[in-house]
C-alpha positions as CSV (number, residue, x, y, z in Angstrom):
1,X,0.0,0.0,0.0
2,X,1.4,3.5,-0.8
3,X,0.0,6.7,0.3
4,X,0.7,9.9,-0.2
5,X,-0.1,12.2,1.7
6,X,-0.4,16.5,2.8
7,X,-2.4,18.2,5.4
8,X,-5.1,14.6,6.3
9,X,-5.5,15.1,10.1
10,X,-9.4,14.7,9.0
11,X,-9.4,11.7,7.8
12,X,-6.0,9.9,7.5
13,X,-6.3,7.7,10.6
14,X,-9.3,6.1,9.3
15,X,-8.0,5.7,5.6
16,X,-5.3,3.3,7.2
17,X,-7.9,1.8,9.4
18,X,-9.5,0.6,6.6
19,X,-6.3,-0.4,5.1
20,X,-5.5,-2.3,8.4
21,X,-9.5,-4.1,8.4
22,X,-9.0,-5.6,5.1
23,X,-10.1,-8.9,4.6
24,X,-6.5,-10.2,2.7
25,X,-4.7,-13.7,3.6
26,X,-1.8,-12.2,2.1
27,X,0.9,-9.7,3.4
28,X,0.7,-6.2,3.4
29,X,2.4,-3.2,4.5
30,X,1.4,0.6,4.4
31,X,4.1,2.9,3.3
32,X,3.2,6.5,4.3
33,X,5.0,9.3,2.2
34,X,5.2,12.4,4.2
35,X,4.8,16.1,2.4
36,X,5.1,19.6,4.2
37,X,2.2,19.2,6.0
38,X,0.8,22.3,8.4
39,X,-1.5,20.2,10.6
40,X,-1.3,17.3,12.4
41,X,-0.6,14.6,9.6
42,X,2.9,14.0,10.5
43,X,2.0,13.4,14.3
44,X,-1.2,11.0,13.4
45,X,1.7,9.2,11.0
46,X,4.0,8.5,13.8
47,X,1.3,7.4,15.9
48,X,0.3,4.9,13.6
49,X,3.7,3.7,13.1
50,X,4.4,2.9,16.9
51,X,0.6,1.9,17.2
52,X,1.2,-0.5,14.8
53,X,5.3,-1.9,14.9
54,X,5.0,-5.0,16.6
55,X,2.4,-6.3,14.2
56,X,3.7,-9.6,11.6
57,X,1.1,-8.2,9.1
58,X,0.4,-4.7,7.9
59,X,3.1,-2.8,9.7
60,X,2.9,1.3,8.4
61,X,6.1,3.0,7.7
62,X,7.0,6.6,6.5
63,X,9.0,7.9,4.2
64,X,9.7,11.6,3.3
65,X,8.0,13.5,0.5
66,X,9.9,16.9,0.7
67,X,8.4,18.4,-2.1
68,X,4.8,17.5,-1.2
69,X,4.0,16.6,-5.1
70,X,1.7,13.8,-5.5
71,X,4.3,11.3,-7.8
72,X,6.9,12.7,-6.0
73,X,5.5,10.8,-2.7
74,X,4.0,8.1,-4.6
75,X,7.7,6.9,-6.7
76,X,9.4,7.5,-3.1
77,X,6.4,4.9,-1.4
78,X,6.7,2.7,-4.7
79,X,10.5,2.6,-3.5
80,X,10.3,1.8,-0.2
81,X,7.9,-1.0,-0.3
82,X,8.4,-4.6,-0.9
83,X,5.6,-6.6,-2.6
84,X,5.0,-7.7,-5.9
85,X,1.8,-5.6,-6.1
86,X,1.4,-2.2,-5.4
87,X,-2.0,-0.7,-4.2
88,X,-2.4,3.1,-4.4
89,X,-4.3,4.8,-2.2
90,X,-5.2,8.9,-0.9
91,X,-5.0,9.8,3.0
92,X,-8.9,10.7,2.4
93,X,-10.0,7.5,0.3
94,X,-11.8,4.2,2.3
95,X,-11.4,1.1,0.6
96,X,-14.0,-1.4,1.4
97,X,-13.5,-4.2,2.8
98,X,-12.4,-6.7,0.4
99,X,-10.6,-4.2,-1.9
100,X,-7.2,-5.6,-2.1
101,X,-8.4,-9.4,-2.2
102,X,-10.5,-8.2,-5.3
103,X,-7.9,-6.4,-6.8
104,X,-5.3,-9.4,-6.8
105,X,-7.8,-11.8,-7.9
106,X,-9.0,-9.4,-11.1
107,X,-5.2,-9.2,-11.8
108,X,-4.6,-12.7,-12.2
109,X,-8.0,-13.3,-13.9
110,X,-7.5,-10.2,-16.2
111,X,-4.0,-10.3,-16.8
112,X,-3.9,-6.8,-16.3
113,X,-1.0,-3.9,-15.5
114,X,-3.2,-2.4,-13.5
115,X,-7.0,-2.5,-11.8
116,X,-9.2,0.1,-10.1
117,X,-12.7,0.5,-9.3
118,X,-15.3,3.7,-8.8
119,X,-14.0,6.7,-6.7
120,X,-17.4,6.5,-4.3
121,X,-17.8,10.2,-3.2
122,X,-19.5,10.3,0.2
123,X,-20.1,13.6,2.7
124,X,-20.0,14.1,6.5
125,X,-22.5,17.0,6.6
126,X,-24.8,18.7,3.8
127,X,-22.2,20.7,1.6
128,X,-20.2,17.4,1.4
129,X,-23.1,15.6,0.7
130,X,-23.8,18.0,-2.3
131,X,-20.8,17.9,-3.6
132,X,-20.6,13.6,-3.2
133,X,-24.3,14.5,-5.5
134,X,-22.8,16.1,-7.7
135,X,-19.6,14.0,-8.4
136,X,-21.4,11.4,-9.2
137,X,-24.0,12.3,-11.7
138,X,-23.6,12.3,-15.2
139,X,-24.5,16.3,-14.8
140,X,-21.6,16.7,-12.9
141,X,-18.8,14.6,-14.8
142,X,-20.3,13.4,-17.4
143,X,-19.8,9.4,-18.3
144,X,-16.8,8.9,-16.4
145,X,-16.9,5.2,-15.3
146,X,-15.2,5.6,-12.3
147,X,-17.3,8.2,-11.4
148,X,-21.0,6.8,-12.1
149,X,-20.3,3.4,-12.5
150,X,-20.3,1.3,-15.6
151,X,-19.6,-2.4,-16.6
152,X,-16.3,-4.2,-16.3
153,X,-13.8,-3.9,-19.0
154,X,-10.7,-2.3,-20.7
155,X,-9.8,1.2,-19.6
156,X,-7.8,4.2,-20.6
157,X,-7.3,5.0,-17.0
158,X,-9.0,4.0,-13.5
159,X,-9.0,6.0,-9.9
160,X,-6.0,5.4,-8.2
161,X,-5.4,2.0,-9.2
162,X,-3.8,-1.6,-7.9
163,X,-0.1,-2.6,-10.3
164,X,2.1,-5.2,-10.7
165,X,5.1,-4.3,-9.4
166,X,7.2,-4.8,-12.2
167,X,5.2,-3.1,-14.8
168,X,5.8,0.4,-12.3
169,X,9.4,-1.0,-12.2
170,X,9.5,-1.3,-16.3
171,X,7.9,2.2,-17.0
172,X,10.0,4.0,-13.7
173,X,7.4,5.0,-12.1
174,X,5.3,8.7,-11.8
175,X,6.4,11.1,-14.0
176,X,6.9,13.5,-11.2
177,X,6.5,16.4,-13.8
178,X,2.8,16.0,-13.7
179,X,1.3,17.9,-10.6
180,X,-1.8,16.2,-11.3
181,X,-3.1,13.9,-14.1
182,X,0.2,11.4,-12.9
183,X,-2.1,8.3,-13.1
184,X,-3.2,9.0,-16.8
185,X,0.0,10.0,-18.2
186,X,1.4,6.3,-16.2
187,X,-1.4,4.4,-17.6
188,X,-0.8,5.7,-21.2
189,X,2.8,4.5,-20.9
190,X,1.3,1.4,-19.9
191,X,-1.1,1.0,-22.7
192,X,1.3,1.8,-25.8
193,X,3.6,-0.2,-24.2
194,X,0.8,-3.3,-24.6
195,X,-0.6,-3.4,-20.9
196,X,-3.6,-3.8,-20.3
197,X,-5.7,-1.0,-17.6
198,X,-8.9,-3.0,-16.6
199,X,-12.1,-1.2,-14.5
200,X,-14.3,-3.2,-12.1
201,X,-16.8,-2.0,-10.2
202,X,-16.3,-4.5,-7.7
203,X,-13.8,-2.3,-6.7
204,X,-14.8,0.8,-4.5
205,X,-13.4,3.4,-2.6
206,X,-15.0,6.0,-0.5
207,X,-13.6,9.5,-1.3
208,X,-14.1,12.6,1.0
209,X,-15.2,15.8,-1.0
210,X,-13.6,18.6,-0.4
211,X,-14.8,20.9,2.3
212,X,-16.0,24.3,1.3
213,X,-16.6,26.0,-2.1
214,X,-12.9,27.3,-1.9
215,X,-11.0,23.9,-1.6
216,X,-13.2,22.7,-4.4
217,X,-12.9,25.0,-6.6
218,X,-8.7,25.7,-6.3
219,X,-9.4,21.3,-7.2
220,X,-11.1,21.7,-10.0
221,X,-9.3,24.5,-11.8
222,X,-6.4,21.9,-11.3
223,X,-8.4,19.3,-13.0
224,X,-8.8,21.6,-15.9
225,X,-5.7,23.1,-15.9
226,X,-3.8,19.5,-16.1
227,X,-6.1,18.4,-18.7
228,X,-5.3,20.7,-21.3
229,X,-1.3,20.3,-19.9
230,X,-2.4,16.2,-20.8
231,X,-4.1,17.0,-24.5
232,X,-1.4,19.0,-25.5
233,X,1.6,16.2,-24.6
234,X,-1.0,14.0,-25.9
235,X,-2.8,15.1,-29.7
236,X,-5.8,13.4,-29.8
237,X,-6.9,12.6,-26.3
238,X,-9.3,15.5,-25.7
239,X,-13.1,14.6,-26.2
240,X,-16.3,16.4,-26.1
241,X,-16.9,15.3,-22.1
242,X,-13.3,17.3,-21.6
243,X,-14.6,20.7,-24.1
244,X,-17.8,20.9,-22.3
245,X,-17.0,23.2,-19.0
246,X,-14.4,25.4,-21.6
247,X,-17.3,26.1,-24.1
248,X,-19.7,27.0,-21.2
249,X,-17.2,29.5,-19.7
250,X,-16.9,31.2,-22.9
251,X,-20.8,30.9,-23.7
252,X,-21.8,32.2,-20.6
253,X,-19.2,35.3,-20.3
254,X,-20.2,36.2,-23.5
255,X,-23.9,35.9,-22.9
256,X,-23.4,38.3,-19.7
257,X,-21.4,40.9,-21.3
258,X,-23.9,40.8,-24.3
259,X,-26.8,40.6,-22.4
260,X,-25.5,43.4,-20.2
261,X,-24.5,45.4,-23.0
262,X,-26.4,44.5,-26.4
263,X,-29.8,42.7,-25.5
264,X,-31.5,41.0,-23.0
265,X,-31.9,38.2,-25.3
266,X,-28.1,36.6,-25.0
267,X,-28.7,36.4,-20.8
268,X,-30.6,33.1,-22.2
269,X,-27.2,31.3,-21.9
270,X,-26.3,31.8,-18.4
271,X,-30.0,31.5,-17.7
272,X,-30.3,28.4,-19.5
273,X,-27.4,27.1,-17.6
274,X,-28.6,27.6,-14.4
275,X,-31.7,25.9,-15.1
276,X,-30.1,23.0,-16.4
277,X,-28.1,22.2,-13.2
278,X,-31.1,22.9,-11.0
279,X,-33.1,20.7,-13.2
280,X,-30.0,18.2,-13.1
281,X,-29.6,18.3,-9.4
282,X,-33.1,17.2,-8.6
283,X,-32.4,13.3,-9.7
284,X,-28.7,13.3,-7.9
285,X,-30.1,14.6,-4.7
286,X,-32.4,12.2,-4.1
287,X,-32.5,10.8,-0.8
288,X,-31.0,13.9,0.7
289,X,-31.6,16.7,3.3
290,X,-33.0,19.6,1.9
291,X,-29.8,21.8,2.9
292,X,-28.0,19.4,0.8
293,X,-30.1,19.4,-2.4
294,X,-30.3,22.7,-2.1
295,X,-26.2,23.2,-2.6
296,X,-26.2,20.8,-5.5
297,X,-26.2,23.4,-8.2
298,X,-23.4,25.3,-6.2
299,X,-21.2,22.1,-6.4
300,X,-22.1,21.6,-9.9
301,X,-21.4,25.5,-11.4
302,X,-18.3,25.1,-9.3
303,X,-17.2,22.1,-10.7
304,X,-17.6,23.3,-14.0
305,X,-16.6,26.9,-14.2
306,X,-13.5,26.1,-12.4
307,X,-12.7,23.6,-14.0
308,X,-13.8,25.1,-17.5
309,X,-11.5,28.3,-16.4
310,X,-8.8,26.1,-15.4
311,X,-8.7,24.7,-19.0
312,X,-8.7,28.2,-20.7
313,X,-6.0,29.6,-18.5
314,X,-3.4,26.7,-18.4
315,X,0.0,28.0,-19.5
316,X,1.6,26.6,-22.5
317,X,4.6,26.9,-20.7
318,X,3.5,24.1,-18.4
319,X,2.8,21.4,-20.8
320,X,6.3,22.1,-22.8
321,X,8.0,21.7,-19.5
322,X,5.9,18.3,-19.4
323,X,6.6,17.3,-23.0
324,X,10.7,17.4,-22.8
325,X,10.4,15.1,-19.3
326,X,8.2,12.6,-22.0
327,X,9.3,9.0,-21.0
328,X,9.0,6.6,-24.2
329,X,6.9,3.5,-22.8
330,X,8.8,0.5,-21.9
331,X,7.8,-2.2,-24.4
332,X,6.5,-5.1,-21.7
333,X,4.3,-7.9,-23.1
334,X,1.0,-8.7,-20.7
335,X,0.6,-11.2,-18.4
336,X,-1.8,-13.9,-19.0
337,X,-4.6,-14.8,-16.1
C-alpha cells in the first residue's frame, strides 16, 4: 500500500484503518509518504507507526516526501515497499472491505498492468453531501466510469489504481512532472507499451469531498488546468466530455457581457445554464436533506466553471515543461490470467 499524503488530520487515521481491516490472507504493509504538512498529519503518522510496529502483518512505515507533489510521494512509497503488487491509495479515500483481495484476484483473472474501481464520493455533513451528489452524476462529470459506475472492462485509466510491481518497475514510475493527471500519463505509458488498464466496479473506494466552495474550486481548476497540460503532450486525447466546461465558460461570459451590454436576449445562456443544473440536481439529490439538495447546483457550477477556467488559463509553458520530461513506454508484453 502507498500513500501519499499532505495536510489529512481529517481523515488519514481512518483511511489506514480501513487499510488495516481488510479482509486479505496475504501480506501487506502501508508505506506513508510524508509532504510539508501544516497540521497534524505527520503526528497522526507516527502514531500509527508505533501503534502498529509489533504487528507480523500490515506494519505502516513513513518515508519523506519533501516536495509534497503527489508522484513525488507516490515513486518514493513505490521505493520503499516490498511486494509484488502495489495498491495506491489517498490519505482521504476508504477502501471497502475486500478491496485488495478483489484487486489481486482481477489481476490474475485479467491479466492486467493495472486495476481500479469507482471513486465512491460520500459527505460528513450537507455541503459534502452536495458535492458527493454532484460528483457522481452524469450532470456533474459526465460518463466517467469511475465516477458513475459502468460495466467491467478495458480502460484508458482507473482511480488510483492496484499494479504489478514490475510493470511500475518497467515504466520508472510517476512522471513527477505531472502535478496532477500522474495516473493517466502512467497508464498511457502502460497502454502503448501493450498493458492492459482493466475497470471493475467490484472495486470501490470512499472519497471525502472537499470541504468548502474554496478547496473545491482551487481542485477543479487543477483538473482543468492539467487536462489541457495532458491533451497538449498528448494530440488526440481530448473529447467532447473534456470541451464541455471550456465552451460554457466562454458561452456564458459572452452571454453576460452581451446581455449586459447589447440585448437582454443573450442572458438566455447563463439563464439556460442555471436551469439546467437545477433541473439536473433534482435526480442526484435524491435521498438527501433539503440543505444538501439545495447546494447541489453550487457544487455543480463550481465544478464546472472552475474547471472550465482552469482549461482556458493553463500556460503553454506548463505542458512544454511536461513534453521534454516525455518517458518513451517501456515495451512489456501482458501477463496472462
Amino acid at each position: 500500500m502507498i500513500m501519499p499524503v499532505l495536510n489529512e488530520e481529517r481523515h488519514l487515521r481512518t483511511s489506514v484503518q480501513h487499510i488495516l481491516e481488510q479482509e486479505y490472507a496475504g501480506e501487506m504493509e502501508v508505506v506513508i509518504a510524508l509532504g510539508p504538512s501544516a497540521d497534524r498529519t505527520d503526528e497522526i503518522a507516527a502514531e500509527l507507526v508505533a501503534e502498529n510496529a509489533n504487528r507480523s502483518w500490515g506494519r505502516v512505515q513513513t518515508v519523506p516526501n519533501p516536495t509534497g507533489r503527489t508522484p513525488a510521494g507516490l515513486n518514493a512509497a513505490i521505493k520503499a515497499s516490498r511486494h509484488p503488487v502495489v495498491v495506491r491509495v489517498d490519505g482521504h479515500g476508504m477502501l471497502s472491505p475486500n478491496y485488495i483481495a478483489t484487486a489481486v484476484r482481477l489481476l490474475e483473472e485479467t491479466g492486467a498492468a493495472n486495476v481500479g474501481g469507482t471513486m465512491h464520493a460520500e459527505g460528513e455533513n450537507a455541503w459534502e453531501h452536495a458535492v458527493a451528489a454532484a460528483m457522481t452524476s452524469k450532470i456533474g462529470v459526465g460518463n466517467a466510469a469511475f465516477h458513475t459506475g459502468g460495466e467491467a472492462g478495458e480502460a484508458e485509466t482507473v482511480y488510483l489504481g492496484v499494479f504489478r510491481r514490475e510493470v511500475l518497475e518497467q515504466q520508472g514510475g510517476y512522471n513527477e512532472e505531472f502535478i496532477r493527471a500522474q495516473d493517466w500519463e502512467l497508464n498511457f505509458r502502460i497502454r502503448e507499451a501493450g498493458g492492459l488498464i482493466w475497470f471493475s466496479p467490484e472495486l470501490r473506494v470512499s472519497y471525502r469531498p472537499r470541504p468548502s466552495v474554496r478547496e473545491l474550486a482551487k481542485q477543479y481548476r487543477n483538473y482543468g488546468r492539467w487536462r489541457h497540460v495532458v491533451a497538449r503532450y498528448h494530440a488526440g486525447s481530448i473529447n467532447l466530455r473534456y470541451l464541455a466546461p471550456p465552451v460554457a465558460v466562454c458561452a456564458i461570459a459572452a452571454g453576460v457581457v452581451v446581455g449586459v451590454a447589447v440585448t437582454p436576449w443573450a442572458l438566455v445562456v447563463p439563464g439556460g445554464y442555471l436551469a439546467a443544473i437545477v433541473a439536473g440536481s433534482l435526480p442526484a439529490g435524491k435521498g438527501l436533506g433539503l440543505s444538501a439538495r439545495a447546494q447541489i447546483p453550487v457544487a455543480l457550477a463550481t465544478m464546472h466553471m472552475s474547471w472550465g477556467w482552469g482549461f482556458l488559463t493553463s500556460p503553454k509553458k506548463l505542458a512544454r515543461k511536461v513534453i521534454a520530461s516525455r518517458r518513451a513506454p517501456v515495451l512489456t508484453t501482458r501477463s496472462s490470467g
